[in-house]
C-alpha positions, 0 to 999 in steps of 0.5 A: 402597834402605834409609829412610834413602838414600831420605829423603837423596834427598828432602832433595836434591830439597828443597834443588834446588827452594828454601828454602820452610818446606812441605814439599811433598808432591809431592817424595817421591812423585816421588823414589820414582817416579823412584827406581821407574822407574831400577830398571824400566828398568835401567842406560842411557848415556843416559838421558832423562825425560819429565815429565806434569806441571811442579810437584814432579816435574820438581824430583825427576827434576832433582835425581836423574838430571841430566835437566834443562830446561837439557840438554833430556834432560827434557821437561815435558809440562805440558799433559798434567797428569798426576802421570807419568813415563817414563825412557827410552833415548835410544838406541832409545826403550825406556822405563818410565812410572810414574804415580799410580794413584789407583785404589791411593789409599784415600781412608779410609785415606789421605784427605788424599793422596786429596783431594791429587791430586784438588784436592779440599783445603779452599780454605784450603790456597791462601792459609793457609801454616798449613793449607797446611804441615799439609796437606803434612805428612799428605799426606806422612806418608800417602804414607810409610805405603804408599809405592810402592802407589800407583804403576803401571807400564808398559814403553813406547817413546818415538816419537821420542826425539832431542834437539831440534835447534839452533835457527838464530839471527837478529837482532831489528831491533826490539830489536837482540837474537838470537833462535832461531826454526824459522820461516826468515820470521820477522822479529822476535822473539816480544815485538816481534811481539807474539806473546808480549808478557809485560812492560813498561819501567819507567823 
């Protein structure tokens, strides 16, 4: 893949996430790590993601293999908070996991990127947009100048590589609306239970 084909992903996976002035720098790394993983893998019918972290790289591997939240062929593991992935055969679980590899991260060479992913950049990137936007630009312009370098990779097996089950649906005599649930003693849905209350009525 040539600079210019790379630079049209990184456009797409842009506009997939929205119309925000930063240019967040996560978004071309994760297009090449997607990019890294679909040539380590090799061509599959298909195909499934699992992401280690949320933030820009599910946008990337949405926006490119057409493994999205929705369809339920990515599966974000946020809670493992790592800047991987792997994409895999659904057929059999054989798979490819790419991964930053901060040891490859010189942090003379490239110090904003270094800083980038270890949450280290000054505190006004978080709530100056100008120090943000500048930041983003040279964590960008320094992961361009050595591209996939930073990147390790691995050949895995993904234990259990079905796609979720169909959730039987119930009725809410709370609210009066349906709801899926595993749980067969489940009466009300999570918000009227209380479980997962996460808004109020407004009048």
């Amino acid at each position: 893949m040539d600079d210019k084909e790379f630079l049209e992903q990184v456009e797409k996976a842009y506009q997939f996430r929205n119309k925000s002035p930063i240019r967040a720098p996560g978004i071309p790394i994760g297009v090449a790590m997607v990019n890294l993983a679909m040539e380590k893998l090799g061509e599959v019918k298909k195909p499934g993601v699992i992401a280690e972290a949320r933030a820009c790289l599910s946008d990337a591997i949405q926006a490119l293999t057409g493994c999205t939240v929705g369809n339920k062929y990515l599966i974000i593991h946020d809670q493992i908070g790592r800047y991987a992935l792997t994409m895999y055969d659904r057929t059999d679980g054989r798979g490819v996991r790419v991964f930053v590899d901060l040891r490859k991260i010189d942090p003379v060479k490239t110090p904003e990127m270094h800083k980038f992913f270890l949450r280290q950049r000054p505190p006004e990137v978080q709530y100056d947009m100008v120090a943000r936007a500048a930041s983003a630009k040279l964590v960008s312009e320094e992961f361009m100048a050595c591209g996939r370098n930073i990147f390790s990779w691995q050949r895995v097996r993904i234990k259990n590589c079905e796609k979720e089950e169909i959730l039987p649906v119930k009725v809410c005599p709370g609210c009066g609306e349906s709801y899926t649930t595993a749980d067969e003693k489940s009466q009300y849905c999570a918000v009227c239970a209380k479980e997962l209350d996460y808004y109020v009525t407004e009048q």
